[in-house]
C-alpha positions, -999 to 999 in steps of 0.1 A, spaced: 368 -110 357 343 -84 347 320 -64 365 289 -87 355 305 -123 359 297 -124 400 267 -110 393 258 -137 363 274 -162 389 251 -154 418 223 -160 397 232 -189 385 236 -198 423 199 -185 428 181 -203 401 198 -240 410 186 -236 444 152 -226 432 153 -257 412 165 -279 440 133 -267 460 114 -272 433 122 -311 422 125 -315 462 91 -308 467 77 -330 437 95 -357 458 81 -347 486 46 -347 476 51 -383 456 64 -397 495 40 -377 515 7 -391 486 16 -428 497 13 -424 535 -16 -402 535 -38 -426 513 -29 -456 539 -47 -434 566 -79 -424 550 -86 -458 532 -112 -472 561 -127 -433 553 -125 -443 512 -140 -475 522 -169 -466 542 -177 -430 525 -172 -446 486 -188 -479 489 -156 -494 477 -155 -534 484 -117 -547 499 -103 -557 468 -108 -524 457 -93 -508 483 -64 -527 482 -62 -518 443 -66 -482 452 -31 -487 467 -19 -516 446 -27 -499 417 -3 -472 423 30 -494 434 22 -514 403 26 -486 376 50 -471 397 71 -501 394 63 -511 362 71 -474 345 103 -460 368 131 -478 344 114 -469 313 107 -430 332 143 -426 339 157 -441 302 128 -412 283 144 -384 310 178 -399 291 167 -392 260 142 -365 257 157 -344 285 149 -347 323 133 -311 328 108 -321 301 97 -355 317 100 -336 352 75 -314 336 52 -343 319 54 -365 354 45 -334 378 13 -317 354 3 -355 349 7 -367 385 -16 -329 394 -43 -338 369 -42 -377 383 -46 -357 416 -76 -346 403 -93 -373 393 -88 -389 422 -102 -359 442 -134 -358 420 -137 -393 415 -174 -407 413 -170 -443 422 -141 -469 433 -139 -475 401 -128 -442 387 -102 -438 420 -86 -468 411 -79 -458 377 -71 -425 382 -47 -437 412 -29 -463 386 -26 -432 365 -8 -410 390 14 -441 398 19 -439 360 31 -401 358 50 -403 398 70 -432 374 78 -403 350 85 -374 376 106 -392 404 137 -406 383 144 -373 374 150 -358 407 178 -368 413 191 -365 378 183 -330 377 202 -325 411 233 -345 395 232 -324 363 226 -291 387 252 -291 411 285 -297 410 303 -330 426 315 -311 459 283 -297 468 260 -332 460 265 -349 494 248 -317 511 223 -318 488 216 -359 489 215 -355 533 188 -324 524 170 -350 499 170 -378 532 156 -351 555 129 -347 535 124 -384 529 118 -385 569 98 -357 568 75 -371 540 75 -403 567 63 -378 596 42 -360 579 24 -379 554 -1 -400 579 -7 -370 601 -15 -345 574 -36 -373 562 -53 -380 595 -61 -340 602 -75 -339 564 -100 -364 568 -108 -358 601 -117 -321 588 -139 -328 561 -133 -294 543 -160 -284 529 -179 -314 532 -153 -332 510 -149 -365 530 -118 -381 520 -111 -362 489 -85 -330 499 -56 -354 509 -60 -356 466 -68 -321 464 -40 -309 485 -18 -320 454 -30 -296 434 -18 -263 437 15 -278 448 18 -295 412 7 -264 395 29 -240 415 57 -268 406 47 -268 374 52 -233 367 82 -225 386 100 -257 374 93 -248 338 116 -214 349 143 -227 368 149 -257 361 179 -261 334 175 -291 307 199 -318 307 204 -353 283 222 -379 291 252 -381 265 247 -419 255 210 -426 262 200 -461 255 173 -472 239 138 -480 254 123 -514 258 90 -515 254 84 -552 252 101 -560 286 81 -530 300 47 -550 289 64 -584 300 71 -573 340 34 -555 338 17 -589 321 33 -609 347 28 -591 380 -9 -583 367 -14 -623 363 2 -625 397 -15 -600 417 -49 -598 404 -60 -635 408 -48 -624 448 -69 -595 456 -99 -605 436 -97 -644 450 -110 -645 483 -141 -622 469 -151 -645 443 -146 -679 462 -108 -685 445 -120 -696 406 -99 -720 385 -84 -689 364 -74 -674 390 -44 -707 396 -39 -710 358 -31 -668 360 -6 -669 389 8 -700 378 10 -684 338 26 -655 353 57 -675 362 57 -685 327 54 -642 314 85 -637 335 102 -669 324 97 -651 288 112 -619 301 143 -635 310 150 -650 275 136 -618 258 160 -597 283 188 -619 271 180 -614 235 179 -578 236 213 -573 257 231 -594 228 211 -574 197 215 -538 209 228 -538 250 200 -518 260 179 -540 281 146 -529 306 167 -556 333 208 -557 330 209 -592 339 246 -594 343 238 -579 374 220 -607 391 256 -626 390 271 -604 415 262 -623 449 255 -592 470 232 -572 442 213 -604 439 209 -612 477 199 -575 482 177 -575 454 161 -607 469 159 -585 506 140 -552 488 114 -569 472 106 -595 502 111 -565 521 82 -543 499 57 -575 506 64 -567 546 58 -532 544 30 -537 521 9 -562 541 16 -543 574 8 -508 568 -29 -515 547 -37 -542 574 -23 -515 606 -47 -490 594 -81 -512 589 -72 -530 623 -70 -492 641 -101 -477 625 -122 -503 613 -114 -533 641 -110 -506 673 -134 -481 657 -109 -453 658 -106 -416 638 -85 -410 615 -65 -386 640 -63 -409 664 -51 -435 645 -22 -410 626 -12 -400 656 -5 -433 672 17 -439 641 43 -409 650 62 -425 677 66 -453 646 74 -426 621 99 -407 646 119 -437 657 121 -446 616 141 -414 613 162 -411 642 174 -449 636 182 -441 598 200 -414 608 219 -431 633 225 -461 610 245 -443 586 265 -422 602 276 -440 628 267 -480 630 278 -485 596 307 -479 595 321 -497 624 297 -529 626 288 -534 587 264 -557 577 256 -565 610 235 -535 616 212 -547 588 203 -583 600 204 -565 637 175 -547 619 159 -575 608 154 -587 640 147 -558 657 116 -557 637 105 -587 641 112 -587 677 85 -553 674 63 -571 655 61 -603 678 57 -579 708 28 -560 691 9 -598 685 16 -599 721 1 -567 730 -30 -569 706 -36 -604 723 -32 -594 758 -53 -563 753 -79 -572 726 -101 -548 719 -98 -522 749 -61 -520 737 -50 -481 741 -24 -461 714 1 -454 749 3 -492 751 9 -495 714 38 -472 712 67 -495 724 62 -523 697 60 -491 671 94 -476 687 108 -509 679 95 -516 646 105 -484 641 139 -485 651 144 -521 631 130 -507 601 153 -476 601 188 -497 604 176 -514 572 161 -486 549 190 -461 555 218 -485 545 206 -509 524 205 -490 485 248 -488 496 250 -521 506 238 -536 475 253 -514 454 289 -514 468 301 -547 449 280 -536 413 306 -523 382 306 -482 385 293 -485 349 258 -500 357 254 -481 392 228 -460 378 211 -490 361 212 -512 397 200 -482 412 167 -482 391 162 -519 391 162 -515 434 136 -495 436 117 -509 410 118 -543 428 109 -524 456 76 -512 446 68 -545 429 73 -560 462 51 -534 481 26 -542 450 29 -577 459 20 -574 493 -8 -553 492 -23 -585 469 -13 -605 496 -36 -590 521 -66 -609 504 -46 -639 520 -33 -634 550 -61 -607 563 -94 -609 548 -91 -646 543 -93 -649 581 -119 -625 590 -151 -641 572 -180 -629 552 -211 -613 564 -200 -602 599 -226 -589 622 -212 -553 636 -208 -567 671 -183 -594 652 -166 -568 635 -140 -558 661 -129 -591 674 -130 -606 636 -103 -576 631 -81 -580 656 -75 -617 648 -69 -608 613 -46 -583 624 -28 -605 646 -26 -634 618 -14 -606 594 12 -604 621 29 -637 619 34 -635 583 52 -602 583 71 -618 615 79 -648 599 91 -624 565 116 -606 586 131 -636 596 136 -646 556 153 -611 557 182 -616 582 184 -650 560 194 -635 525 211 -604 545 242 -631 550 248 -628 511 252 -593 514 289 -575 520 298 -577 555 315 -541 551 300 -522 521 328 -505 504 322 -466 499 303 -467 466 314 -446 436 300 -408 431 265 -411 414 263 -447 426 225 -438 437 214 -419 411 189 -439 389 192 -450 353 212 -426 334 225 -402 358 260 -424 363 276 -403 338 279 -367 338 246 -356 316 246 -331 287 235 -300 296 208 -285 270 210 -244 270 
């Protein structure tokens, strides 16, 4: 060895560890941007004149093109190298940033937050790419527990930080620097990414499909439209034919999917999948598990501010005990319930959660309005605790029966259903929340009108969880240990081409 290799090595050791910070953060900031929104959204509401379809746009808009964009995001990383989509995803998610921040009506925020769901669709895929084209195979399970660290610390973090920022109201800015906050983050990113970061291909990139891309989009868009905008204009006769046209857009996808895998075997959706039992079930479990989440969280945060007239703080802060017991329950799920119970952590889970959400009916019923956050942290800690023996285990336990050779493929396809399913939900508040409260409410109705909405709201997401432990049966009842790379999104299975 000469007298320059260590040094050359030590480097090398330096800049992938730069890098690691650097994608780490990016993922950060995408986690932390969908918790802080949640808390400041009464704040958006009241401050921008923005009407509740809107504001459930404002949210929706972002799962939606998340969804709708993470497949195709991870196949153009494939083939036009993951450092330059990094690049693309993090400068376009900043300037998306931006416009949110600076936006000078509803209108303009909900476009400009479809467009950073849009570029977070091109940035996040490649995280963990990057990472599996970075390191080598000995060190990537100390790296992937650092990546679920921060994933609990974006959990923590995220509503608090958004809380204090709107509470603040720097510089007079309202509601706008939990936007703002983004960007010297991106550009710092940005910069120091385009540095350290190395490139990397995937050797075998398949081909991207466009047309299935515009078939999920068309048919959520028909779904989930006619939902938020119905109760507002009195439920109109399109708004049926849409939802029930929508069925008939992903009907098309299927047969187009099935097309494409014969002509060239690159399709958006590897429906070969959907015949192994377990992916199917689990795949069935995320997305009915998005529309949970989805309804919960948006309807948690207008009951605490805009039903019980509390700030922002207050209101992040009661969510912590929630936020912690997500965490410490992941944690523990993993590493230790997993393995010697199995499945039955999952569906223990499942019911854990909804026993936390029946207690917090209870306790908004028994309380009503003069309801204090002390006496709202046990159902949280529950919820909490439920939530975190599902989200921890569940990528592995529908991944464990699916061929090594579309593991990265699976992987995308989860959290894509995922964020469809969170899309999904947020729609379904129009429903199942603002469907119950009524129109024109004098401000001495406001409160109570709330609280039943809240606690309707409630029942749903109750009854939901209890679909959950249902389809959790299908699933493995002890998920084997999955294949290296088995959680890596779409192309990052196979060990990529690095790009000097």
């Amino acid at each position: 060895m000469t007298s320059t290799e260590p040094t050359l090595i030590a480097a090398s050791d330096r800049r992938r560890w730069f890098a690691l910070a650097i994608v780490m953060t990016a993922a950060f900031m995408d986690l932390v941007d969908v918790t802080i929104v949640n808390i400041a959204i009464p704040s958006i509401q009241q401050d921008a004149g923005a009407s509740f379809s809107q504001i459930q746009w404002i949210t929706a808009g972002y799962a939606l093109a998340f969804a709708a964009g993470l497949i195709t995001g991870g196949r153009l990383g494939d083939i036009h190298g993951r450092k330059r989509l990094f690049l693309i995803g993090i400068g376009g998610f900043t300037l998306a940033s931006a416009l949110c921040g600076f936006a000078a009506g509803p209108e303009m925020l909900v476009a400009s937050r479809i467009l950073q769901g849009g570029m977070a669709a091109l940035m996040v895929p490649q995280v963990l790419s990057i990472v599996h084209a970075t390191f080598p195979a000995h060190e990537r399970g100390k790296v992937f527990g650092l990546f679920g660290a921060i994933v609990g610390l974006g959990a923590v973090s995220g509503p608090l930080l958004g809380a204090l920022l709107t509470e603040w109201n720097l510089f007079g800015l309202e509601w706008r620097p939990i936007f703002l906050i983004n960007l010297p983050v991106g550009i710092v990113g940005l910069i120091l990414g385009s540095r350290f970061i190395t490139e990397s291909k995937a050797p075998k990139a398949l081909k991207l499909d466009l047309v299935g891309v515009a078939l999920v989009t068309l048919g959520l868009l028909m779904l989930i439209f006619p939902l938020t905008r119905g109760e507002e204009l009195g439920w109109p006769l399109w708004g049926y034919v849409s939802m029930g046209g929508s069925l008939v857009v992903l009907g098309a996808l299927v047969a187009y999917e099935r097309r494409k895998t014969a002509r060239d075997g690159s399709p958006l959706i590897e429906l070969s999948l959907f015949r192994v039992k377990s992916f199917a079930a689990g795949i069935a479990v995320q997305t009915v598990f998005g529309i949970a989440l989805g309804i919960f969280f948006l309807v948690w945060t207008l009951y605490m501010q805009l039903g019980l007239g509390w700030t922002p703080l207050r209101a992040g802060l009661t969510g912590v005990p929630f936020s912690i017991a997500v965490s410490t329950a992941a944690g523990l799920s993993v590493q230790q319930l997993v393995p010697r119970f199995g499945r039955k952590v999952l569906q223990a889970g499942a019911l854990v959660m909804g026993a936390g959400v029946l207690l917090y009916i209870w306790e908004s019923e028994r309380y009503g309005m003069a309801i204090a956050s002390w006496q709202m942290a046990l159902p949280l800690v529950v919820m909490g605790a439920g939530m975190g023996l599902i989200v921890a285990p569940l990528t592995e336990a529908v991944l464990s029966e699916v061929p090594r050779e579309y593991a990265g493929s699976a992987s995308g396809l989860i959290n894509t259903v995922q964020q469809m399913g969170n899309a999904l939900g947020l729609g379904l508040v129009s429903v199942v929340f603002f469907g119950v409260i009524g129109d024109d409410l004098r401000p001495a109705q406001v409160g109570p009108a709330f609280v039943g909405g809240f606690q309707h709201a409630l029942w749903w997401v109750a009854a939901v969880m209890g679909v959950i432990f249902l389809l959790m049966s299908a699933l493995p009842k002890r998920p084997a240990q999955h294949a290296e790379g088995a959680e890596l999104p779409v192309g990052a299975e196979k060990e990529p081409e690095l790009v000097s």
